[in-house]
C-alpha positions as CSV (number, residue, x, y, z in Angstrom):
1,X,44.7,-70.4,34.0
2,X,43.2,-67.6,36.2
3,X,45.9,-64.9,36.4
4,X,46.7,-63.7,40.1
5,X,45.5,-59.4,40.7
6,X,48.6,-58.3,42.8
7,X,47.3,-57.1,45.7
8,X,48.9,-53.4,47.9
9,X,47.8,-52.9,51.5
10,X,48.2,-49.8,53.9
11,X,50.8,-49.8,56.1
12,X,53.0,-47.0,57.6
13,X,55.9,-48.5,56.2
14,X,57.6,-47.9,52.6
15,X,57.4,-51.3,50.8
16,X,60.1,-53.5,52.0
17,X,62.6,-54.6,49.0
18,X,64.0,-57.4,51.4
19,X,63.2,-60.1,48.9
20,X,60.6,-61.3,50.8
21,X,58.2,-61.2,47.9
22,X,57.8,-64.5,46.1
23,X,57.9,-65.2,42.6
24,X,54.6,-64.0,40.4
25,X,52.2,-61.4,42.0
26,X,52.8,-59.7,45.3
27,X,50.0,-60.0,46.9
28,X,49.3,-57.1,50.6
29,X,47.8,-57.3,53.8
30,X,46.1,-56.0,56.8
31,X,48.1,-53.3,59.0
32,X,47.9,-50.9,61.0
33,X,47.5,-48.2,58.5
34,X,45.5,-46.1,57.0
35,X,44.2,-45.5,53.1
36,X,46.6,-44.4,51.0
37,X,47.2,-40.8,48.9
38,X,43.6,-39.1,48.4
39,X,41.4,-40.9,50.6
40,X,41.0,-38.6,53.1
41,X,38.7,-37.9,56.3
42,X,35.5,-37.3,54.9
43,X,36.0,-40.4,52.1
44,X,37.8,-42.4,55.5
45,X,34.5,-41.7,57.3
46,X,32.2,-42.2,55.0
47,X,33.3,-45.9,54.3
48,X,33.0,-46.9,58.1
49,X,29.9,-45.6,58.2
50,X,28.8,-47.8,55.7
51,X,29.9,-50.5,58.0
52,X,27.7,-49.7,61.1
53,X,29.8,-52.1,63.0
54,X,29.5,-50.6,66.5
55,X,31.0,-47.8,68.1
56,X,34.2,-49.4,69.4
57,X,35.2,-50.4,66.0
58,X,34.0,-46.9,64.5
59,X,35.9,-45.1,66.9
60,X,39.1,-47.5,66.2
61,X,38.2,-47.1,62.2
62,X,38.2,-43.2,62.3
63,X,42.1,-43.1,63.7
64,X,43.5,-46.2,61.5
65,X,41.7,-44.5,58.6
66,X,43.2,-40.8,59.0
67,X,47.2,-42.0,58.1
68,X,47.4,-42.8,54.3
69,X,50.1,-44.9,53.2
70,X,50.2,-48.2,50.9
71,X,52.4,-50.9,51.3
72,X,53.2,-53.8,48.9
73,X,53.4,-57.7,51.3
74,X,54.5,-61.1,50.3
75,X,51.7,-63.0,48.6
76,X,50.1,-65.9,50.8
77,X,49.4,-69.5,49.6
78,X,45.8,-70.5,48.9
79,X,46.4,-73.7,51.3
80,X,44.7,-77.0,51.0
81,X,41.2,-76.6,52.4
82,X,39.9,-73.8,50.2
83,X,36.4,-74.7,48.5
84,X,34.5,-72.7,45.7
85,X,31.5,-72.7,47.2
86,X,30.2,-69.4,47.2
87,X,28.2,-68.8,49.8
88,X,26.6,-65.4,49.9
89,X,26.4,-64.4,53.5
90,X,27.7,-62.3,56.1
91,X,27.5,-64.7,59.3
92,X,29.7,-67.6,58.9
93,X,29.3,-69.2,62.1
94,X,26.6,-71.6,62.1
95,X,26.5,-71.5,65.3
96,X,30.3,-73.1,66.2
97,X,31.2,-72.1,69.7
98,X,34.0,-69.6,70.0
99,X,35.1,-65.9,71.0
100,X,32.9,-63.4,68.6
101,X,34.4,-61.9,66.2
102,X,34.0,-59.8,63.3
103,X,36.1,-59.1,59.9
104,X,35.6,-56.2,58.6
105,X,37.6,-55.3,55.2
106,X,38.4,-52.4,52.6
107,X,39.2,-53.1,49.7
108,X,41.2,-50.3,47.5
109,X,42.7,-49.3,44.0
110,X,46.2,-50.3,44.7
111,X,46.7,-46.9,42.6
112,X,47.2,-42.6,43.5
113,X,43.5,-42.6,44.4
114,X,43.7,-45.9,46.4
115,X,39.8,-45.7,45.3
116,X,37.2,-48.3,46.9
117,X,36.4,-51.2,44.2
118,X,33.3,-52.5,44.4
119,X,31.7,-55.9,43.6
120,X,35.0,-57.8,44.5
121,X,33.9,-61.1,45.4
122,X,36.0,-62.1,48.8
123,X,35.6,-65.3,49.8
124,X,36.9,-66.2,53.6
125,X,37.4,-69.4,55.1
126,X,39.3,-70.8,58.6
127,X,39.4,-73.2,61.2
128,X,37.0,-73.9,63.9
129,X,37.9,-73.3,67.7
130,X,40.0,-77.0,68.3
131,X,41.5,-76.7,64.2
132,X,39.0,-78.0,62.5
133,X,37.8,-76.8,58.9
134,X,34.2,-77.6,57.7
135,X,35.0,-80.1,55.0
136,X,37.6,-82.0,56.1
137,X,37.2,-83.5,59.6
138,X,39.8,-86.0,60.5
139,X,41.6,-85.2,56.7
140,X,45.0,-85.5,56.7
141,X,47.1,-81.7,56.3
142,X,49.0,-81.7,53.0
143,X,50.6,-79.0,50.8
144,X,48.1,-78.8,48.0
145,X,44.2,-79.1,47.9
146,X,42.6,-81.8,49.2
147,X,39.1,-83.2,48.1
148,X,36.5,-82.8,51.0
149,X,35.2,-85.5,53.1
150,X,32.1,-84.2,54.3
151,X,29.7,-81.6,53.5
152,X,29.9,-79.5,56.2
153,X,30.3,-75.4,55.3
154,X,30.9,-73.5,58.8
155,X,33.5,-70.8,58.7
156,X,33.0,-70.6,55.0
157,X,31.8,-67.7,53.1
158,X,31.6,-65.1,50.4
159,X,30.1,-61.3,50.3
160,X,30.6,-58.8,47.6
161,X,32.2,-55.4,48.3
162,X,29.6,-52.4,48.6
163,X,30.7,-49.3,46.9
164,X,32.9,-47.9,49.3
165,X,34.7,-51.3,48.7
166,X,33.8,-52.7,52.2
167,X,32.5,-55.9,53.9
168,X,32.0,-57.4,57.0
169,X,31.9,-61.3,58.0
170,X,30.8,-62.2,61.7
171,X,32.5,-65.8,63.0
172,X,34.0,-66.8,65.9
173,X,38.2,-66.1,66.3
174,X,39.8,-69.1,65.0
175,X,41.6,-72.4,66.7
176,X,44.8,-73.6,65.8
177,X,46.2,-77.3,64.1
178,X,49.7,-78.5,64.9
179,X,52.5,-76.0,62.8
180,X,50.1,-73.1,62.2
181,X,49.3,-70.0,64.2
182,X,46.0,-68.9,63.9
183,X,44.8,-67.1,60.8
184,X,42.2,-66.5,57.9
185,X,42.3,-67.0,54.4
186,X,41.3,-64.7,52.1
187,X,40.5,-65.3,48.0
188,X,39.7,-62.3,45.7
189,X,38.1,-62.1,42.5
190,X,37.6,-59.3,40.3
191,X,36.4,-60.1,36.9
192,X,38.3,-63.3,35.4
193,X,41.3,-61.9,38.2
194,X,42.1,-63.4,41.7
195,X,44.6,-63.5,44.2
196,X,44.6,-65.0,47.5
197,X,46.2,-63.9,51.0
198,X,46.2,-65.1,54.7
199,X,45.7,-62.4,58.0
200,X,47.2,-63.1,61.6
201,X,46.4,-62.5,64.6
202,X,48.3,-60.9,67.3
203,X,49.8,-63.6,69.8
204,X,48.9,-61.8,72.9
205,X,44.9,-61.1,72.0
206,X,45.4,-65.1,70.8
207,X,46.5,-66.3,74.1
208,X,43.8,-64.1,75.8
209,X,41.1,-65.8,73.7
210,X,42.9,-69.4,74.2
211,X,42.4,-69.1,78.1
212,X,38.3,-69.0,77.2
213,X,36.2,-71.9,76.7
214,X,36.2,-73.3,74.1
215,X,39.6,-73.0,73.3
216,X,40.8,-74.4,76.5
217,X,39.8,-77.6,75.6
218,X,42.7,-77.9,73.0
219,X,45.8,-76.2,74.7
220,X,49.5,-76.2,74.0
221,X,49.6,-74.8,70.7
222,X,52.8,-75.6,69.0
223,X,53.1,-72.2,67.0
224,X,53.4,-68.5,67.8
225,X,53.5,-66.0,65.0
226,X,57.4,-65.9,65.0
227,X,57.5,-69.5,64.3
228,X,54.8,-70.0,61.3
229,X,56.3,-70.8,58.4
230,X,54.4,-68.0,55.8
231,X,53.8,-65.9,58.5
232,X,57.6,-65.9,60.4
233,X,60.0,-65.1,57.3
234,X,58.3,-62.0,56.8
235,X,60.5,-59.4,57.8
236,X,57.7,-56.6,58.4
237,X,54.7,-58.9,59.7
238,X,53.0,-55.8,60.7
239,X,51.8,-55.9,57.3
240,X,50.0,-59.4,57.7
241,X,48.0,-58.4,60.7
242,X,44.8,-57.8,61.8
243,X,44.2,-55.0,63.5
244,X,42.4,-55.2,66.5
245,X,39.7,-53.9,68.5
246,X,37.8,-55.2,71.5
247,X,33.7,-55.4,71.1
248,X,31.7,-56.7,74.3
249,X,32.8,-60.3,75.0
250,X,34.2,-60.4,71.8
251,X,36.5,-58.8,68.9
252,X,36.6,-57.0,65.3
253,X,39.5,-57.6,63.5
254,X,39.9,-54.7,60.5
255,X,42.2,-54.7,57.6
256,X,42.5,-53.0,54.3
257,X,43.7,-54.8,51.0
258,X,44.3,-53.1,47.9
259,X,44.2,-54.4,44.3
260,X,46.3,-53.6,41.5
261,X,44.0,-55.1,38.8
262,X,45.8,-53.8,35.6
């Protein structure tokens, strides 16, 4: 049995003790943070400029990286759609219509030095634009994993961190399926180690991007952020979002996840 790395994440909060950690590893997520303890300017810097993800995000990047502080979240379920496929690659899309959008992630020692860990394998999957995932068109939703039913791989894939501890995935911003806000799933791996987490997205850059085409052609969604049932008994959900960033016609979406691997 693969034992689970629990996982910190930056946040400008102290970590909650509300109970909203479930049993076995805590596992952290995006905020709106910066690195924690020692990783100042220059080391802030010098990470997203490894990135060379445009200069809206950089400029974004510089400020969110200046305010150090880590912050233990609740750990996320894996969900029933995740496949071990690794796929090394950086553009997921295979060409699915959709709002652009990039992912770009840190990931930290969850320790006083919150230093960058390199060759984690990340692995990120999500739904298409109408709630689809490559894999399991027309499959049923259930609470554990489900074999696929096709072969299809779109908004699947897996990079290795670079030795600032960084990666980038480019997609398109995801649909929704009935009971779910929007949201991406995130697996990962260091050594014989894993954990697994899910990121959300704001509601009102969601409803912006659900106005667009393709979106518009499956409306209504039944499920804000307040109502999703990981995402809504979290007291502090600030520390399950992306943070966001406008980029042309489209977004990046930056988070920082630290790993406490020992």
């Amino acid at each position: 049995m693969v034992s689970k790395v629990q996982i910190a994440q930056n946040s400008k909060r102290k970590p909650s003790t509300s109970g909203d950690k479930p049993a076995g590893a805590a596992v952290n997520a995006a905020s709106r943070g910066g690195v924690e303890g020692r990783m100042n300017r220059r080391m802030a810097v010098g990470v997203l400029g490894s990135l060379a993800f445009g200069s809206v995000a950089a400029a974004w990047g510089r400020r969110a990286l200046a305010q150090p502080v880590c912050t233990l979240t609740p750990e996320q379920i894996e969900g029933p759609f995740y496949l071990d496929q690794a796929r090394i690659r950086e553009d997921i899309s295979e060409g699915k219509p959709g709002v652009p959008l990039q992912l770009v992630l840190r990931v930290l020692e969850a320790s006083a030095s919150c230093a960058p860990i390199p060759q984690v394998a990340m692995d990120v999957w999500h739904c298409d634009a109408l709630g689809i995932y490559s894999g399991y068109e027309g499959a049923a939703i259930a609470p554990r994993h489900v074999e696929p039913v096709d072969d299809k791989t779109f908004l699947r894939g897996t990079q290795l961190t670079d030795a600032a501890g960084a990666v980038r995935f480019r997609t398109i911003y995801p649909g929704w399926y009935s009971g779910r806000t929007p949201h991406v799933h995130l697996k990962l791996r260091v050594g014989a180690k894993a954990a697994t987490t899910q990121l959300y997205f704001p509601d009102e850059v969601t409803n912006a991007v659900y106005a667009r085409a393709p979106y518009d052609r499956h409306p209504n969604r039944d499920t804000t952020n307040a109502a999703d049932r990981f995402l809504g008994p979290i007291a502090d959900k600030s520390l399950l979002m992306w943070t966001m960033a406008r980029d042309g016609d489209g977004y990046v979406a930056t988070a920082t996840v630290a790993l406490r691997t020992s």
